[in-house]
Short mmCIF file of the C-alpha atoms (twelve columns), coordinates in Angstrom:
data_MODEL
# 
_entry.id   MODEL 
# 
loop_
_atom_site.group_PDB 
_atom_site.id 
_atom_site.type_symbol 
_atom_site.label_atom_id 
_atom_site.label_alt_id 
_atom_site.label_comp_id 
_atom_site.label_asym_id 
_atom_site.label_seq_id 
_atom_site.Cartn_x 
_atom_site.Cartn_y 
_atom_site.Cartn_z 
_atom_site.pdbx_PDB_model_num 
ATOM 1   C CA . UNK A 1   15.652 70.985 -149.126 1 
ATOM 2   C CA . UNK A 2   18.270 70.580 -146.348 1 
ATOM 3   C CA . UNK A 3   16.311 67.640 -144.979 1 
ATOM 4   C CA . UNK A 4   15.875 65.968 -147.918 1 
ATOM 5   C CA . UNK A 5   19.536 66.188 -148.340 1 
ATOM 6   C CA . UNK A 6   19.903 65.224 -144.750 1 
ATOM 7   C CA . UNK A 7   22.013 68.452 -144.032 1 
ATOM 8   C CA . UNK A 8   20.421 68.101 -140.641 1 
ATOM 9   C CA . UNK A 9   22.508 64.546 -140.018 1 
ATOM 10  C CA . UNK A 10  25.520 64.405 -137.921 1 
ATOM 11  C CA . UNK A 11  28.737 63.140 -139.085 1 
ATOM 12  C CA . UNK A 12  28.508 60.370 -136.151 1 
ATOM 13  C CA . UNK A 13  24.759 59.558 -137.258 1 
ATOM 14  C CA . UNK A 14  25.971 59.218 -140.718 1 
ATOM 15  C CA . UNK A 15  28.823 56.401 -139.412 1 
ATOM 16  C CA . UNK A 16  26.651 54.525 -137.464 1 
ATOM 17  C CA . UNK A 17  23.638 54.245 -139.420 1 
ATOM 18  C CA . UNK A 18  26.006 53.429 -142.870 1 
ATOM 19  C CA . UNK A 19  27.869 51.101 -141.001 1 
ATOM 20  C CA . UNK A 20  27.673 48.118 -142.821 1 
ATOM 21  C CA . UNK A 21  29.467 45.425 -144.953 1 
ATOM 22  C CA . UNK A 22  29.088 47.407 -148.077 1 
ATOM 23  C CA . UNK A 23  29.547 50.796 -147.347 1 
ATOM 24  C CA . UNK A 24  32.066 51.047 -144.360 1 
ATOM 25  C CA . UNK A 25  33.783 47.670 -143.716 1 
ATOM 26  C CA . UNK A 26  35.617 46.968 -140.850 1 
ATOM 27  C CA . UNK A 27  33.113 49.727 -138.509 1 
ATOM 28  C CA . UNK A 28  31.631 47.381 -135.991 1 
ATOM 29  C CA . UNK A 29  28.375 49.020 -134.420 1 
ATOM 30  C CA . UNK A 30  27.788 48.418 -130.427 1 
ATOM 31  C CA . UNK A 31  24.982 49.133 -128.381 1 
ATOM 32  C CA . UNK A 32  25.342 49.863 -124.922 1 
ATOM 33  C CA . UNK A 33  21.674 48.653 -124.085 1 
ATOM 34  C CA . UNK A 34  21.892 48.702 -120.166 1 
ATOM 35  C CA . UNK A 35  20.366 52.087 -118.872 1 
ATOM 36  C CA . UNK A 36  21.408 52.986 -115.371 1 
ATOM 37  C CA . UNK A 37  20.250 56.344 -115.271 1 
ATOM 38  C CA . UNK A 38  16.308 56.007 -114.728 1 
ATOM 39  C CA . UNK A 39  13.824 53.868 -114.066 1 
ATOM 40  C CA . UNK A 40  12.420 50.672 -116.086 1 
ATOM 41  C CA . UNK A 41  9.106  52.400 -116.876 1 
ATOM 42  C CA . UNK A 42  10.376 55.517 -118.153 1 
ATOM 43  C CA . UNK A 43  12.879 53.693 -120.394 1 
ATOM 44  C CA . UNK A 44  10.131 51.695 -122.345 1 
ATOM 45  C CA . UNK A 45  8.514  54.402 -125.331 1 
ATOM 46  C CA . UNK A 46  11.973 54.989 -125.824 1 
ATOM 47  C CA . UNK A 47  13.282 51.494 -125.772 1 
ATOM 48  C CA . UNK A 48  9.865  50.659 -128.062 1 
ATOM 49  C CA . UNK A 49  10.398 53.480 -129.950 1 
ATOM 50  C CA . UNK A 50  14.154 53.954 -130.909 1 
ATOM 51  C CA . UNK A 51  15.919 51.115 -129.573 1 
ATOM 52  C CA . UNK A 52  14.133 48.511 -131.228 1 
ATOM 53  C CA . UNK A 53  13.014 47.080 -128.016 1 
ATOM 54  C CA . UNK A 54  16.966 46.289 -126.760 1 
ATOM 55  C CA . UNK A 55  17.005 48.924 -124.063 1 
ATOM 56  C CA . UNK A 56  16.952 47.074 -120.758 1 
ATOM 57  C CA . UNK A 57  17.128 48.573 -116.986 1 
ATOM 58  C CA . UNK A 58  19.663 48.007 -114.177 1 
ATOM 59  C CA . UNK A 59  17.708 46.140 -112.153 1 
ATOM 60  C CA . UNK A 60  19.476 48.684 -109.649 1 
ATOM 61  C CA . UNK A 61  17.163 51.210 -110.946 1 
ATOM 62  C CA . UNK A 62  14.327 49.707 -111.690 1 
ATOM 63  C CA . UNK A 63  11.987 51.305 -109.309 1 
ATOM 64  C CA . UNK A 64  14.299 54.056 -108.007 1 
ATOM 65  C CA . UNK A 65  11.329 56.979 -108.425 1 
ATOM 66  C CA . UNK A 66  8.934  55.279 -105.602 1 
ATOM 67  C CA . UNK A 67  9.881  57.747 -103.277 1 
ATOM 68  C CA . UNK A 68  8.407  60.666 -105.401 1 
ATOM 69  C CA . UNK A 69  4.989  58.979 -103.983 1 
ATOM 70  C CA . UNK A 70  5.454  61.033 -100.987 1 
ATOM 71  C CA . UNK A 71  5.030  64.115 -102.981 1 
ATOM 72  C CA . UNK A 72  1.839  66.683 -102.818 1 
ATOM 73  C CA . UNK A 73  2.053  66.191 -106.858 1 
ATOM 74  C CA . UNK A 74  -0.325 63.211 -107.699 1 
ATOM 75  C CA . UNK A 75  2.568  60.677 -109.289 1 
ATOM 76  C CA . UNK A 76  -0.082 57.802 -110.548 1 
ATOM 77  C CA . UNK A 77  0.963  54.142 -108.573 1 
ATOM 78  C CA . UNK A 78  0.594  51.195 -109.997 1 
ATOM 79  C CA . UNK A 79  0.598  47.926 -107.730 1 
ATOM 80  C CA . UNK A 80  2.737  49.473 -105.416 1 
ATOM 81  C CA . UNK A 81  4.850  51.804 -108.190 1 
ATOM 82  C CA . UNK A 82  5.341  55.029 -108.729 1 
ATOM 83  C CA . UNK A 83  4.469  55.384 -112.564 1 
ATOM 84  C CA . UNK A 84  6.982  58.613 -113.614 1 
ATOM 85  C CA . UNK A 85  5.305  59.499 -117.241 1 
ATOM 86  C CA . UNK A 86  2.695  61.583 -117.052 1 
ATOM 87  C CA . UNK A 87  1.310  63.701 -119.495 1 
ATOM 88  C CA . UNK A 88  -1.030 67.191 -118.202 1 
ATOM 89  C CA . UNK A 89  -3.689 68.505 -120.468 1 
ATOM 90  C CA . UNK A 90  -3.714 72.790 -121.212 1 
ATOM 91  C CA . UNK A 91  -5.582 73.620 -124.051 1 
ATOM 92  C CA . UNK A 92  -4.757 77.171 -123.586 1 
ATOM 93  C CA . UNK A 93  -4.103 78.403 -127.539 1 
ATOM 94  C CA . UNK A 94  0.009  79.225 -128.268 1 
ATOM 95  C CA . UNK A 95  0.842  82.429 -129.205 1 
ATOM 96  C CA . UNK A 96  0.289  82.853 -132.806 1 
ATOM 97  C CA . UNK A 97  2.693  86.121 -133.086 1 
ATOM 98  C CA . UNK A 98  6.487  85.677 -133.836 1 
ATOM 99  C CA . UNK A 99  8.409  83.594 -135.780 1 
ATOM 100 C CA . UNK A 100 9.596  81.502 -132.233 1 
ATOM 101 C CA . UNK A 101 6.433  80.555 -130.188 1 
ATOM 102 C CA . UNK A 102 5.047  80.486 -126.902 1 
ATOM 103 C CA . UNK A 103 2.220  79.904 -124.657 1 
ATOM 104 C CA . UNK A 104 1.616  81.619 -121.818 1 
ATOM 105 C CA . UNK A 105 -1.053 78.935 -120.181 1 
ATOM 106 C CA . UNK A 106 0.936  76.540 -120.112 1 
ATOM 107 C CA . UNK A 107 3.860  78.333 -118.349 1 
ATOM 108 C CA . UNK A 108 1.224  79.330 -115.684 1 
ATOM 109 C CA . UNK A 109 0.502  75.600 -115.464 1 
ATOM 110 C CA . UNK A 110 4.145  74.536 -114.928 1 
ATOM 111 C CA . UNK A 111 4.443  77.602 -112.459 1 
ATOM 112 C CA . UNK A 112 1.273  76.085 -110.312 1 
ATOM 113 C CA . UNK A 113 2.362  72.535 -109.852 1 
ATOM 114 C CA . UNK A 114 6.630  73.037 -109.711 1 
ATOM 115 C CA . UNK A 115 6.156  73.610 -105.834 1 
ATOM 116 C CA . UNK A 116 4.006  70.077 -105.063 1 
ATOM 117 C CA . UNK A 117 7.103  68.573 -106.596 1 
ATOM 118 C CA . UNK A 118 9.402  68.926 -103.513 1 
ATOM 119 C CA . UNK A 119 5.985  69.288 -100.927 1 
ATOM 120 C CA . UNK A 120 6.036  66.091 -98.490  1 
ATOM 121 C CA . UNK A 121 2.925  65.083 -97.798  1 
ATOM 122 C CA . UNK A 122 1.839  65.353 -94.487  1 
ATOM 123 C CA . UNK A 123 2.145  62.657 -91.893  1 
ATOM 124 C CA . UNK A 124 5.003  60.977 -94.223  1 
ATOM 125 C CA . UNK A 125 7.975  60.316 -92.813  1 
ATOM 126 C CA . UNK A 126 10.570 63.068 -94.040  1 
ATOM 127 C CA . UNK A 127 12.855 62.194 -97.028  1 
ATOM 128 C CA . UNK A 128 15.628 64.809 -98.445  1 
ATOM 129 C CA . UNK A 129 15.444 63.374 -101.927 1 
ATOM 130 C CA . UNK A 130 12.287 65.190 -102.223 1 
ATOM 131 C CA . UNK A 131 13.959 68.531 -100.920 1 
ATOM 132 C CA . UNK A 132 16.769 67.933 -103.641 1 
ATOM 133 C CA . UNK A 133 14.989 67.235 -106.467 1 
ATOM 134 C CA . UNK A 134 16.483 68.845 -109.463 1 
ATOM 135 C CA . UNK A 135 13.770 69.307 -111.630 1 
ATOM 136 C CA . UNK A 136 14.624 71.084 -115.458 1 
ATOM 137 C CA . UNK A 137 11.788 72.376 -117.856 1 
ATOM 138 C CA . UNK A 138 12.655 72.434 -121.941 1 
ATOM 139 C CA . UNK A 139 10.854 73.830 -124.599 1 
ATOM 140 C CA . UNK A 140 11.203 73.542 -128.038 1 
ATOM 141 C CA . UNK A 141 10.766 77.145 -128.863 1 
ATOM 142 C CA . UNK A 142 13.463 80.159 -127.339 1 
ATOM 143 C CA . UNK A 143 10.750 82.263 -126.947 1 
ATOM 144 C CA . UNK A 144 9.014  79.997 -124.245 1 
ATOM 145 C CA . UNK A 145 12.098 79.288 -122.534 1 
ATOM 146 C CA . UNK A 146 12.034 83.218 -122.420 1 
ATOM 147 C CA . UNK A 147 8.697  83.331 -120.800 1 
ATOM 148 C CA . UNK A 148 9.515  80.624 -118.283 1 
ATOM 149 C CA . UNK A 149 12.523 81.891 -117.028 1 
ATOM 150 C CA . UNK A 150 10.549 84.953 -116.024 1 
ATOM 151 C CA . UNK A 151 7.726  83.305 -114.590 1 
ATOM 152 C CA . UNK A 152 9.662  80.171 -112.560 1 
ATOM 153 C CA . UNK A 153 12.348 80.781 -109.812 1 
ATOM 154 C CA . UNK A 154 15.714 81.074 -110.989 1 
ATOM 155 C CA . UNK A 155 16.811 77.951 -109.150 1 
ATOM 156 C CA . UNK A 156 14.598 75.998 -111.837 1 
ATOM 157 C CA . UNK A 157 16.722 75.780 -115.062 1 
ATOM 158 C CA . UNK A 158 15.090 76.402 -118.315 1 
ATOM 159 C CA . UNK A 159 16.119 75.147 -121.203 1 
ATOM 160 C CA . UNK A 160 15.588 74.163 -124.932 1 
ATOM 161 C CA . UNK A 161 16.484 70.756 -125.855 1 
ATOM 162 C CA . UNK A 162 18.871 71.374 -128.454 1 
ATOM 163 C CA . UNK A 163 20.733 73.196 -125.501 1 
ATOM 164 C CA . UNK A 164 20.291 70.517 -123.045 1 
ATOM 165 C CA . UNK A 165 21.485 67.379 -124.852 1 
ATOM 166 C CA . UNK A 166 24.109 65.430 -123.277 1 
ATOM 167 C CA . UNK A 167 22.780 66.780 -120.241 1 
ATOM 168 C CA . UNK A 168 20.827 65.147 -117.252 1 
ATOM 169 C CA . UNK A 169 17.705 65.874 -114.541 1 
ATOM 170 C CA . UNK A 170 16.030 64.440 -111.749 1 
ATOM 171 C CA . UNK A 171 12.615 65.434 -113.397 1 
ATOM 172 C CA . UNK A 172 12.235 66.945 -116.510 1 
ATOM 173 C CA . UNK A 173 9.321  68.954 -117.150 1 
ATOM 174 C CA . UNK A 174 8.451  69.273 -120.795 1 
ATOM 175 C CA . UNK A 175 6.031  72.509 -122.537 1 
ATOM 176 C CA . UNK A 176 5.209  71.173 -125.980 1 
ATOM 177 C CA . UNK A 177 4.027  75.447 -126.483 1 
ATOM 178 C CA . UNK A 178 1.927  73.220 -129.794 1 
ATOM 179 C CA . UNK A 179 -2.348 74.162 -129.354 1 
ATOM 180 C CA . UNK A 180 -3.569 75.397 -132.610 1 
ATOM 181 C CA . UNK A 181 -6.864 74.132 -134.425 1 
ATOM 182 C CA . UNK A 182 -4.917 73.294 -137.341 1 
ATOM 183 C CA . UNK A 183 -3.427 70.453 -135.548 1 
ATOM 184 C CA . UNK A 184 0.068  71.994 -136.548 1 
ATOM 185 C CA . UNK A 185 2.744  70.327 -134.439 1 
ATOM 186 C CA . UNK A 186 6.077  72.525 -136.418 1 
ATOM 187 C CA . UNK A 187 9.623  71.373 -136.003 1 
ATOM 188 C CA . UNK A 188 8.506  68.951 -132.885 1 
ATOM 189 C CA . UNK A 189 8.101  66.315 -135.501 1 
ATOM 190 C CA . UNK A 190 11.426 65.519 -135.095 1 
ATOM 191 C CA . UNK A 191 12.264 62.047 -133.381 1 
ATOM 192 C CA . UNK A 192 15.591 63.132 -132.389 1 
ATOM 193 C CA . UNK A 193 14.716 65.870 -130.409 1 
ATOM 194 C CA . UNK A 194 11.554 63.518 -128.801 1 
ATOM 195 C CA . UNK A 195 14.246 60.944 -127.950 1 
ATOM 196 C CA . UNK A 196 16.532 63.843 -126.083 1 
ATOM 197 C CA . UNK A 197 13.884 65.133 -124.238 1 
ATOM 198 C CA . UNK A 198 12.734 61.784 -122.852 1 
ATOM 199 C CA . UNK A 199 15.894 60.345 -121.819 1 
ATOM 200 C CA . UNK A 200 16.730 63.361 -120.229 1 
ATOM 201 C CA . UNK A 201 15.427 62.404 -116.483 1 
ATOM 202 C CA . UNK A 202 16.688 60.513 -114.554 1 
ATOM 203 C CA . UNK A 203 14.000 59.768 -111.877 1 
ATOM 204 C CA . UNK A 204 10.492 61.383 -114.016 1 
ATOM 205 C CA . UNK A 205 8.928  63.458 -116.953 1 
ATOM 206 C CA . UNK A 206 6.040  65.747 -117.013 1 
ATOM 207 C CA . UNK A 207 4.506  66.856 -120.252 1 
ATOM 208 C CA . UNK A 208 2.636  69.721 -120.480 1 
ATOM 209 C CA . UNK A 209 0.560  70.089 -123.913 1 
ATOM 210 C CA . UNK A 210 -2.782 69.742 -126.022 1 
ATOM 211 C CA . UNK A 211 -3.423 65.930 -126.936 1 
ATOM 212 C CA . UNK A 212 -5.750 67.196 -129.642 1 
ATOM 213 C CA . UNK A 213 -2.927 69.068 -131.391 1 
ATOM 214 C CA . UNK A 214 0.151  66.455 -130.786 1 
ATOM 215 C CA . UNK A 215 -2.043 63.372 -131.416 1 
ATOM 216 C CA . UNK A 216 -2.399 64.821 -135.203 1 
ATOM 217 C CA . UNK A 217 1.467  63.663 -135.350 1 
ATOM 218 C CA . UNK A 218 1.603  59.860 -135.011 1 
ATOM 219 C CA . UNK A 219 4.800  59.618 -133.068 1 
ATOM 220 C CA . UNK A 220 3.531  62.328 -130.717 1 
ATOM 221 C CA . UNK A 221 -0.496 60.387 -130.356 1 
ATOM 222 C CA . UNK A 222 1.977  57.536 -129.056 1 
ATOM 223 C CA . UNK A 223 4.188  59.046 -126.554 1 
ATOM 224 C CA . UNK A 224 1.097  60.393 -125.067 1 
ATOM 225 C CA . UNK A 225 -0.656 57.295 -125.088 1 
ATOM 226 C CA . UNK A 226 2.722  55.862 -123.234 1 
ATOM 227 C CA . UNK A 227 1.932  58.501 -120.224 1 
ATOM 228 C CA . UNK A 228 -0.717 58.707 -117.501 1 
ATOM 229 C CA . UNK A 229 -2.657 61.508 -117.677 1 
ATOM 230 C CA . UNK A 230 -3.247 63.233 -114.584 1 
ATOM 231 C CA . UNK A 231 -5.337 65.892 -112.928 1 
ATOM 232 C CA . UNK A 232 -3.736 68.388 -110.313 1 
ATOM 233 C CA . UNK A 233 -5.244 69.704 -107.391 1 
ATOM 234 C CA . UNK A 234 -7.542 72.423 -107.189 1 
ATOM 235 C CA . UNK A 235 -6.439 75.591 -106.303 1 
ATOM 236 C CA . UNK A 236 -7.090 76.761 -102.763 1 
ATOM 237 C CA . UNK A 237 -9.629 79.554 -102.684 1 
ATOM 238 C CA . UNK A 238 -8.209 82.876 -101.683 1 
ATOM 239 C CA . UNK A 239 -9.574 84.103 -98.489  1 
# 
């Protein structure tokens, strides 16, 4: 009922979207359609997707993640760029319990790769950036930001993206917590809170998550189909 009576709208949202001839004259709407915060292929689901298209790139950051290629995490390259979407399969079922969900394989997931992140390869020359990444993972659900924060170092912040809007990361790491047969994707079909978690980074995004369950929601299938999928590195064998 509260959605239907769009409780859930701001009071800004309401201003700009009913600002018109008609309804409130003499409120002028202005884009600011220049992003200088990331890089131009990260900007282009949401520019597709929310924008309308009109969200363009500093050409001063237009390739600034290329250095992330140094990385032990496999970043996908694309005639000679680093392509920062990427999307990382776990089919490992969320935790059907509470009321706020979770899933523990995933968190394991994001707990095995956060360290290739800021790992030079070897025989690269050094670069700091990758030393001072600041990498952030959100969550929809408290309860997964609960199990991630005891899992991950405490230098990695964990958040949920209600809590981190208006705010900013170098890489944002994303646990969708969504696997369920029934295809059930709850309160992520929101495109407000898919639009805050993308433009979040400011250099990359990870997702974590099961395409089988988020491609039942059509925004969802086409955010993942705007990643690269990619495999990680086996594990070393314990000796």
């Amino acid at each position: 009922m509260a959605k239907t009576l769009e409780y859930d709208v701001s009071l800004l949202e309401r201003m700009y979207t009913k600002a018109d001839a008609r309804s409130l004259p003499g409120l002028a709407k202005t884009m600011l359609d220049v992003q200088y915060r990331s890089p131009r292929e990260l900007n282009i689901f949401p520019s597709n997707e929310f924008y309308e298209g009109r969200l363009q790139t500093s050409e001063g950051n237009a390739e600034v993640s290329n250095f992330l290629s140094l990385s032990k995490f496999p970043w996908p390259v694309r005639s000679g760029v680093v392509i920062p979407t990427v999307f990382i399969q776990c089919g490992d079922e969320e935790d059907m319990g509470d009321r706020s969900k979770s899933n523990q394989g995933q968190v394991d997931l994001i707990h095995r790769f956060l360290p290739l992140l800021s790992a030079q390869k070897p025989e690269t020359e050094p670069d700091p950036r990758l030393v001072g990444l600041q990498v952030t993972v959100l969550s929809p659900y408290t309860k997964q930001i609960q199990a991630l924060r005891h899992k991950l170092p405490s230098s990695i912040t964990c958040s949920t993206i209600d809590s981190f809007q208006g705010r900013e990361s170098d890489i944002i790491v994303f646990s969708t917590v969504r696997c369920n047969v029934e295809g059930d994707v709850g309160f992520l079909d929101d495109h407000r809170r898919l639009n805050v978690m993308w433009t979040r980074a400011r250099l990359a995004l990870i997702i974590v998550g099961d395409r089988a369950t988020m491609s039942t929601n059509p925004l969802w299938k086409r955010a993942l189909e705007a990643c690269t999928a990619i495999s990680l590195p086996p594990e070393p064998e314990s000796v």
